[in-house]
N, C-alpha and C positions, 0 to 999 in steps of 0.2 A: 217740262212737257208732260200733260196725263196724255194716256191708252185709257179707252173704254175699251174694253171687252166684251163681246153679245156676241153667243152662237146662237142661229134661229134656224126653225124648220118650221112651217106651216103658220109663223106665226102674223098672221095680217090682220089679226083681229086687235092686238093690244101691241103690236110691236110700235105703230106711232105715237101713241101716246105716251111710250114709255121712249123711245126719242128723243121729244118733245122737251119730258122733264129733262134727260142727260143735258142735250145742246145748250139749254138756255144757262146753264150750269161753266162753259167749257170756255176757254178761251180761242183766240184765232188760232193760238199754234198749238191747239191739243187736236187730238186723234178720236176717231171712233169706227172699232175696228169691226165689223161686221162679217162672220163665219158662216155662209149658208148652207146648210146639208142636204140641198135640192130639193126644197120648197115648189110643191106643186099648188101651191092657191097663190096669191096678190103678194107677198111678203117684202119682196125685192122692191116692186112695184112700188109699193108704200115709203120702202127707205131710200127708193130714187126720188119720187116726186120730195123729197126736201129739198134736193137740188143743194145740197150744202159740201163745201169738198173737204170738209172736216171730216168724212164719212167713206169710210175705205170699205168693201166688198168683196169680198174674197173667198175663192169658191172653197165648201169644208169638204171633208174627207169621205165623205157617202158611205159613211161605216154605220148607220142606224145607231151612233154614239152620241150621246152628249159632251163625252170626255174628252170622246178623241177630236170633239168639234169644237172645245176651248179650248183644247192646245194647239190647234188650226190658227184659230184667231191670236192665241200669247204671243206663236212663231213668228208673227205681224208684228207686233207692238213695238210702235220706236219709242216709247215716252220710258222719261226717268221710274212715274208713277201710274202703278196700273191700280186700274177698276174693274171688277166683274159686276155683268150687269144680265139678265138672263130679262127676256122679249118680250115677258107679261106685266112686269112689274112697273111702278112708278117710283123715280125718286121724290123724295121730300126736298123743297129747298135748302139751300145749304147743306149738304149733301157734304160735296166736293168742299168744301169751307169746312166744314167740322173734322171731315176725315184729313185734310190737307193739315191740320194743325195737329191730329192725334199721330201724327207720323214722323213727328218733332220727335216723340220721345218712342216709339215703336217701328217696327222694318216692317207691319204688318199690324193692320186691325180690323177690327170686327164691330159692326155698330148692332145694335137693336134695331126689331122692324115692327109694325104695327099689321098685324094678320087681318086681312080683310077676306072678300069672298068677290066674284069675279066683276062686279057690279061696284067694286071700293065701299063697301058696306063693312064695318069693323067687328072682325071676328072676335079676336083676342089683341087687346091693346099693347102687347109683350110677347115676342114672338119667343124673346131670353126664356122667361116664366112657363110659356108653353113646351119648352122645349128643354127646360131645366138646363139651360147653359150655363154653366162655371167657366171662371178664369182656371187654368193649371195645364201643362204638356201633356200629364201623364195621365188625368182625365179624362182628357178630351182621345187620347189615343184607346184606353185600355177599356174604360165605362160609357163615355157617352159623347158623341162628336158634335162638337158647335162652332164648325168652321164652315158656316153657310155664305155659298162664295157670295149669293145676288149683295151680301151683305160686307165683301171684305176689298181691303186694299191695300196695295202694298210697295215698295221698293223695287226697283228691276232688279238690285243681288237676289234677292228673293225668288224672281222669277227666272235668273240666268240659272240658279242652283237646283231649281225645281226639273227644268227643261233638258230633256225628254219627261214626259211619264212613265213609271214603270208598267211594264204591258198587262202588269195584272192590277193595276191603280182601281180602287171602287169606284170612284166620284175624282170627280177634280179639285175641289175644294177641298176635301178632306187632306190629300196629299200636300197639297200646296198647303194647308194650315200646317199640316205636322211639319212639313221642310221647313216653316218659319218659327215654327213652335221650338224643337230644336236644333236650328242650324243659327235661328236670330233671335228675336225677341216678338209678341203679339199682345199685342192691347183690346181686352175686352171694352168696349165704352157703350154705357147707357145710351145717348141719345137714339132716338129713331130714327130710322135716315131712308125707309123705304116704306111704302105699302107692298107687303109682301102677299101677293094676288093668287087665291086658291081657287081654281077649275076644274072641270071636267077633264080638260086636256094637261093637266097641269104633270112635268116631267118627272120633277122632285118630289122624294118621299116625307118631306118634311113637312111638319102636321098631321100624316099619316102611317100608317101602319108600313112597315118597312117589307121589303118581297121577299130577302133575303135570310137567312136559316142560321140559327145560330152557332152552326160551326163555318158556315162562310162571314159570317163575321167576323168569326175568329181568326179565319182565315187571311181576311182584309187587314187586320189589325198586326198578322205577326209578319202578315209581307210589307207592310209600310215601315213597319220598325226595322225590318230587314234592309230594305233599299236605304233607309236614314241613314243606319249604321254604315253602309258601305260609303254613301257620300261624305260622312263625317269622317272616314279613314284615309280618304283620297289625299 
């Protein structure tokens, strides 16, 4: 059984279309776990008129989080195999086929995305390239994080080990990639497998300029290794 995972807030402009792509994707017995953090436009709206009961709704945390609004939705997830899917985006067919078979040889992987702008006009044809993503743990923890969830998927040990976040987690992706980086194994893989959708309203700082300072980076980076270390000792 897959978990999609989608937290939304406000999102009724692109949240069907990105839908759309999952379902036609999913079988009868997968899930799609929907986190709302109290969306005051159409959003819900939208993900009811699918009228599909693949599609689970469940109210998020109303912490003005995006973090604390995926692990809302994880806390959900009955499937063997989860997906993170964030409200703007589209997947690429074969998606779920490509990443279902890179999970033969990884607990956890990552595809490529093709950077567009809100219109699916192609920004950068390599979201990897834009974003100078390398394969390696200590990489990705220590120099430069390319554990972009819209784009990863993974095992449920992965997500039972993840589960709590630590209360000072940056992102949720970031965490979850490091717990699988060293607690399992993570497969970078070329294919593209999203239009990865840049806006106005767009949450994520990726393709842009980051808010944060770089001593709270530092700071991100020596508490994630912290929390690893302590789950690895358990």
């Amino acid at each position: 059984m897959i978990t999609v995972c989608i937290a939304t807030y406000n999102g009724e402009k692109y949240i069907g279309e990105q839908l759309a792509s999952i379902l036609s994707q999913l079988s009868s017995d997968d899930e799609v776990v929907v986190s709302d953090d109290g969306s005051t436009d159409n959003t819900l709206g939208v993900v009811r008129g699918f009228a599909d009961n693949r599609i689970r709704i469940v109210d998020g945390p109303h912490r003005n989080s995006p973090t604390l609004n995926f692990e809302n939705a994880l806390r959900h997830a009955k499937g063997d195999f989860i997906f993170l899917a964030d409200q703007d985006d589209v997947w690429v067919r074969d998606k779920v086929k490509v990443c279902m078979n890179a999970l033969k040889k990884s607990d956890c992987v990552v595809s490529d995305a093709v950077v567009t702008d809100e219109k699916l006009n192609v920004i950068n044809t390599s979201m990897y390239n834009m974003l100078n993503v390398r394969q390696g743990r200590l990489y990705n923890l220590i120099c430069h994080n390319g554990y972009s969830g819209c784009c990863m998927a993974f095992k449920r040990k992965v997500l039972e080990k993840a589960i709590p976040f630590p209360k000072n987690a940056p992102m949720h992706d970031i965490w979850i990639g490091n717990v699988a980086a060293f607690c399992f194994s993570v497969g970078f893989i070329s294919d593209k497998l999203i239009f990865f959708r840049r806006h106005k309203h767009t949450i994520s700082c990726n393709g842009s300029k980051s808010k944060y300072s770089v001593v709270q980076k530092m700071l991100f980076r020596w508490n994630t290794l912290k929390y690893i270390l302590r789950i690895k000792l358990k």
